[in-house]
C-alpha positions as CSV (number, residue, x, y, z in Angstrom):
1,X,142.1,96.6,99.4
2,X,141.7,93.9,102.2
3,X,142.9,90.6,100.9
4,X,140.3,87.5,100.9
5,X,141.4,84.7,103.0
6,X,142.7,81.8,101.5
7,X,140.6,78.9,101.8
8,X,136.8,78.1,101.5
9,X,135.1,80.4,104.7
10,X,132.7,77.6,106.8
11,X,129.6,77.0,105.3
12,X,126.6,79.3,107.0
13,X,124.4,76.2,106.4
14,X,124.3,73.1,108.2
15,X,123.7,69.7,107.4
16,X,120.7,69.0,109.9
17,X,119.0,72.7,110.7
18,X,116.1,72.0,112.7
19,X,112.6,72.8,111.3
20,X,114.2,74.1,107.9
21,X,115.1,72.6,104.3
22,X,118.4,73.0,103.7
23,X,117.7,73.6,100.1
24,X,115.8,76.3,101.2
25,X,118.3,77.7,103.1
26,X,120.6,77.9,100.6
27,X,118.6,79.3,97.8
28,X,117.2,82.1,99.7
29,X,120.9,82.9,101.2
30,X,122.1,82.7,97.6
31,X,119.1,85.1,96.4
32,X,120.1,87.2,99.5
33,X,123.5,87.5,98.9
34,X,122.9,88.5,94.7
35,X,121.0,91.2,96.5
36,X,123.4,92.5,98.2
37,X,126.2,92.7,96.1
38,X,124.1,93.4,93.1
39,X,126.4,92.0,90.8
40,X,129.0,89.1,91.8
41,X,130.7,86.5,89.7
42,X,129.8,82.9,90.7
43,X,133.1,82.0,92.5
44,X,132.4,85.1,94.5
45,X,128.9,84.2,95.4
46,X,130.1,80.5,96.4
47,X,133.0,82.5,98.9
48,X,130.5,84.7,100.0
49,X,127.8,82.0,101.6
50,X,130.4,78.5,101.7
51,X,128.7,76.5,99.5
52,X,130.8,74.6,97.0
53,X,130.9,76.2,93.3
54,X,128.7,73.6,91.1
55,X,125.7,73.4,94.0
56,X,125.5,77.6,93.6
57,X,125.6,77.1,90.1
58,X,122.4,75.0,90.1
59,X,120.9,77.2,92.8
60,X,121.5,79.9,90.4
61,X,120.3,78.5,87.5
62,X,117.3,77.4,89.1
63,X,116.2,80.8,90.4
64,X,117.2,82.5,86.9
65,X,114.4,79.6,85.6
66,X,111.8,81.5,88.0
67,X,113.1,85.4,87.3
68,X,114.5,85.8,90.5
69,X,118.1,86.2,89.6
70,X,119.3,87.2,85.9
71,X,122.8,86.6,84.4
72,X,125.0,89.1,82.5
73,X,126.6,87.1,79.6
74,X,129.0,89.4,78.6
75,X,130.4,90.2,82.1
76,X,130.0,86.9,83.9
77,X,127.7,87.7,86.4
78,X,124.8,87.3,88.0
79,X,122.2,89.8,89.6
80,X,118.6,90.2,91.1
81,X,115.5,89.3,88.8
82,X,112.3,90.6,87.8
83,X,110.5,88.3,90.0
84,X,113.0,89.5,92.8
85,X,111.7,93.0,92.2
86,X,107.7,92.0,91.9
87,X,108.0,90.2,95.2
88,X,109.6,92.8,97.0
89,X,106.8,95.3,95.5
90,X,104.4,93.3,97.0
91,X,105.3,94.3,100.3
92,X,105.8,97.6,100.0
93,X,101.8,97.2,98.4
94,X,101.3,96.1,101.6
95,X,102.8,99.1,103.7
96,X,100.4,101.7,104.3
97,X,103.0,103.9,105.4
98,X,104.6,103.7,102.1
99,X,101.0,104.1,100.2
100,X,99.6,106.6,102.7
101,X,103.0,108.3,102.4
102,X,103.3,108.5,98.5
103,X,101.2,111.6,97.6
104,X,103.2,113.5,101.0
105,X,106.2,112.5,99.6
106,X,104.9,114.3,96.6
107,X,103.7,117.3,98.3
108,X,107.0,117.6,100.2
109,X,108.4,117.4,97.2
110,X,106.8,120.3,95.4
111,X,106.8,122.6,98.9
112,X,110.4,122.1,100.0
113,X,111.6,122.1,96.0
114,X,114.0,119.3,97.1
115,X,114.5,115.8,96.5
116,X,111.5,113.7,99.3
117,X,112.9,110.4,100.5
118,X,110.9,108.0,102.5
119,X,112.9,105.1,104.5
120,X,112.4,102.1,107.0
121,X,114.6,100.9,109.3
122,X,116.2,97.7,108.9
123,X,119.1,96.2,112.1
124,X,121.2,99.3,111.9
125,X,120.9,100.3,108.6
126,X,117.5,102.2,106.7
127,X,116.6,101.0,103.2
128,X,114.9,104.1,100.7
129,X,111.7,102.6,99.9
130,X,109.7,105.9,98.4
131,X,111.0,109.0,96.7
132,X,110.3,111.9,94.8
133,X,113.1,113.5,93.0
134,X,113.0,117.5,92.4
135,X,113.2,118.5,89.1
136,X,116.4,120.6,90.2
137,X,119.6,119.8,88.0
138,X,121.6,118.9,90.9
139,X,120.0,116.9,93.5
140,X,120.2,114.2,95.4
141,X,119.7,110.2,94.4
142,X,119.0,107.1,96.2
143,X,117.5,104.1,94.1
144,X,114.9,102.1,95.6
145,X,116.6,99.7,98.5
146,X,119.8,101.7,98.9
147,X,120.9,101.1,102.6
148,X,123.0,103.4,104.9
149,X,124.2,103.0,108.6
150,X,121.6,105.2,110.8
151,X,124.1,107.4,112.5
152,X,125.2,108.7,108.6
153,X,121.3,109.3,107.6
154,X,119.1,112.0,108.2
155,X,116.0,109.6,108.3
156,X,118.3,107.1,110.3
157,X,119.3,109.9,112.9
158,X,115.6,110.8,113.1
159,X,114.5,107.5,114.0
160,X,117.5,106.6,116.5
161,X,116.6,109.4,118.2
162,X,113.1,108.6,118.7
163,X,114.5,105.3,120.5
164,X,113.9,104.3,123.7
165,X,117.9,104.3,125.5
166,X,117.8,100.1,125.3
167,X,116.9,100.3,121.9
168,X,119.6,102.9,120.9
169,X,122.1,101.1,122.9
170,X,121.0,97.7,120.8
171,X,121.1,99.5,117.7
172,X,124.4,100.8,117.5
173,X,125.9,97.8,119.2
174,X,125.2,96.1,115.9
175,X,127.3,99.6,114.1
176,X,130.7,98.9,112.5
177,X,131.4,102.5,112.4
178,X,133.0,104.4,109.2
179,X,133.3,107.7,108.9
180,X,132.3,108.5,105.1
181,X,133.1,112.4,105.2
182,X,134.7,115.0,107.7
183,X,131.6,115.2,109.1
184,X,130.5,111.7,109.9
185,X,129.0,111.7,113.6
186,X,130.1,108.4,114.6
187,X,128.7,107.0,118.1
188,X,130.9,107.6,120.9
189,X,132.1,111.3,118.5
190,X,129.6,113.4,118.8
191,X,126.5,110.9,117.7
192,X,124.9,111.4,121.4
193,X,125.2,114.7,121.4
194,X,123.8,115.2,118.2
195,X,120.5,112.9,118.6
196,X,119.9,114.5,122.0
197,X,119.6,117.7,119.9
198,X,117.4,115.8,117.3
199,X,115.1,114.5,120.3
200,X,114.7,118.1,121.6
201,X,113.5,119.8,118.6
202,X,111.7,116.9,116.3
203,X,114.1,116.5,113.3
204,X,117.5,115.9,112.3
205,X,120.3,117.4,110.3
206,X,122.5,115.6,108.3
207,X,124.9,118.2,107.3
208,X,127.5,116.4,104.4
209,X,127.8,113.2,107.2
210,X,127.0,110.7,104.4
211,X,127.6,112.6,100.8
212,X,130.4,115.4,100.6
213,X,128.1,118.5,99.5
214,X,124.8,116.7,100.0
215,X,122.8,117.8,103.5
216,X,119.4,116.1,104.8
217,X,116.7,117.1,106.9
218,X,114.6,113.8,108.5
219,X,111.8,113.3,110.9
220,X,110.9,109.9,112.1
221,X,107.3,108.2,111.6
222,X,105.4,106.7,114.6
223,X,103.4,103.4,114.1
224,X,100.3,103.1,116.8
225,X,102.5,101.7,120.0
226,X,104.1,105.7,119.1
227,X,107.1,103.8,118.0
228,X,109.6,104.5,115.7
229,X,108.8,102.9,112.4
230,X,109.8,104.7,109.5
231,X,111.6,108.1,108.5
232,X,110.8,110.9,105.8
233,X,113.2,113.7,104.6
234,X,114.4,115.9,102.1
235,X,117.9,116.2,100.4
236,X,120.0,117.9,98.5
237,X,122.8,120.3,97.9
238,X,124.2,121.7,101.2
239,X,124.1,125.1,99.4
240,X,120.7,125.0,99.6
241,X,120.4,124.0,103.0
242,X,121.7,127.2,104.3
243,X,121.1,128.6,107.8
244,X,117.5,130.9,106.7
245,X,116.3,128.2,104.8
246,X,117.2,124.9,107.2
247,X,113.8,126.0,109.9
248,X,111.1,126.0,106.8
249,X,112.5,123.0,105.4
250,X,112.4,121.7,108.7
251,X,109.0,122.4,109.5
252,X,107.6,120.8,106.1
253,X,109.6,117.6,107.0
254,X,107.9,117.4,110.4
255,X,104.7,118.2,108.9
256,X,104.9,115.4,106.4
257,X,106.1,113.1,109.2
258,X,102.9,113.7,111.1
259,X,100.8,113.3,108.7
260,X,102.0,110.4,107.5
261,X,101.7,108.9,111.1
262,X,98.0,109.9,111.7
263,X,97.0,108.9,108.3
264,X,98.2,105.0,108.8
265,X,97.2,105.2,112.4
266,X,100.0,106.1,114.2
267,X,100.4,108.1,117.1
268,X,103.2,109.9,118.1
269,X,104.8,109.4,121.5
270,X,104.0,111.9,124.0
């Protein structure tokens, strides 16, 4: 385990930002950073931002007054609210990809018999925002607002190959790679190679890159400048992602994808 520095990290704040409230600053970086780490004692919280102890406290306090942040009495520590949870559902109300995409995610669902994921892309990570599990014993899992690095995601490859070369370049420039499995295509390993591939034939393959025994299949979404904006796929266990079954499930995943794109106005590129 890497040790913390000693010492109190400078503050990500300053006194005199231009054009913002300081207070403001520091409560959303607070409610932020609870995000993040889901659960985090307070001395943690006050490392993690630079902000002395007893001024996150009161932050803290304050946004557990409004349901934003909630604390765990019996293990010390704080995490994300209700309020946290209706505001972020608020936007996703506002997505029409993610309402347009809902009853596809469905249907992919009960065509493909696996698990239908819908994700957008955030800096160089996607976040889940939409999925229907298969009622399959074993299948794959990712709570609403997970994050994963593109290059280890079937919806993440999808969409990095649908970038344009300036775009990829920025993307992954922003990567701090880890391989998670054996099979982790990390840029500069075999990433290129791979989303090439991707490019050529419409979907990607995430073959036990992010989750040993867990494969994807992922196609990316287009908004209406034929831009990458989104990502749909199905997952589960790699045993059922054999080579027979990989084209059909493929095909329903691109299917879904275009859909989805033409439904909320999208177009994809030519």
């Amino acid at each position: 385990m890497q040790k913390r520095p000693r010492g109190r990290p400078k503050s990500l704040f300053k006194e005199s930002s231009a054009g913002t409230m300081q207070s403001l600053d520091r409560a959303l970086g607070v409610l932020t950073s609870v995000a993040r780490l889901e659960r985090a004692a307070l001395s943690d919280l006050a490392r993690e931002i630079g902000v002395p102890t007893a001024t996150t406290h009161r932050i803290l306090t304050t946004l557990q007054k409004h349901g934003f942040v909630a604390f765990d009495e019996e293990r010390q520590e704080w995490m994300i609210g209700i309020e946290a949870y209706r505001t972020g559902a608020a936007y996703l109300r506002r997505s029409s990809v993610l309402e347009i995409g809902r009853p596809i995610l469905r249907r992919l669902m009960q065509d493909s018999g696996e698990t239908a994921n819908l994700a957008v892309p955030d800096g160089a990570e996607v976040v889940f925002v939409g999925q229907v599990e298969t009622p399959n014993p074993i299948r794959a899992f990712f709570p609403p607002g997970a994050r994963t690095p593109m290059y280890a995601s079937g919806t993440g490859k999808a969409i990095l190959a649908a970038l344009s070369d300036a775009a990829l370049t920025r993307v992954l420039s922003d990567t701090d790679p880890v391989a998670f499995t054996d099979h982790t295509r990390l840029p500069g390993t075999g990433l290129k190679d791979d989303l090439s591939a991707t490019r050529a034939r419409g979907w990607s393959h995430d073959r036990e890159e992010r989750y040993q025994g867990m494969s994807c299949i992922g196609a990316a979404i287009f908004d209406s400048k034929g831009e990458p904006c989104a990502g749909i796929s199905v997952s589960g266990p790699t045993v059922r992602f054999n080579e027979e079954r990989v084209p059909e499930l493929a095909a329903l995943v691109t299917r879904a994808a275009r859909d989805i794109t033409h439904l909320s106005g999208g177009q994809n590129p030519d």
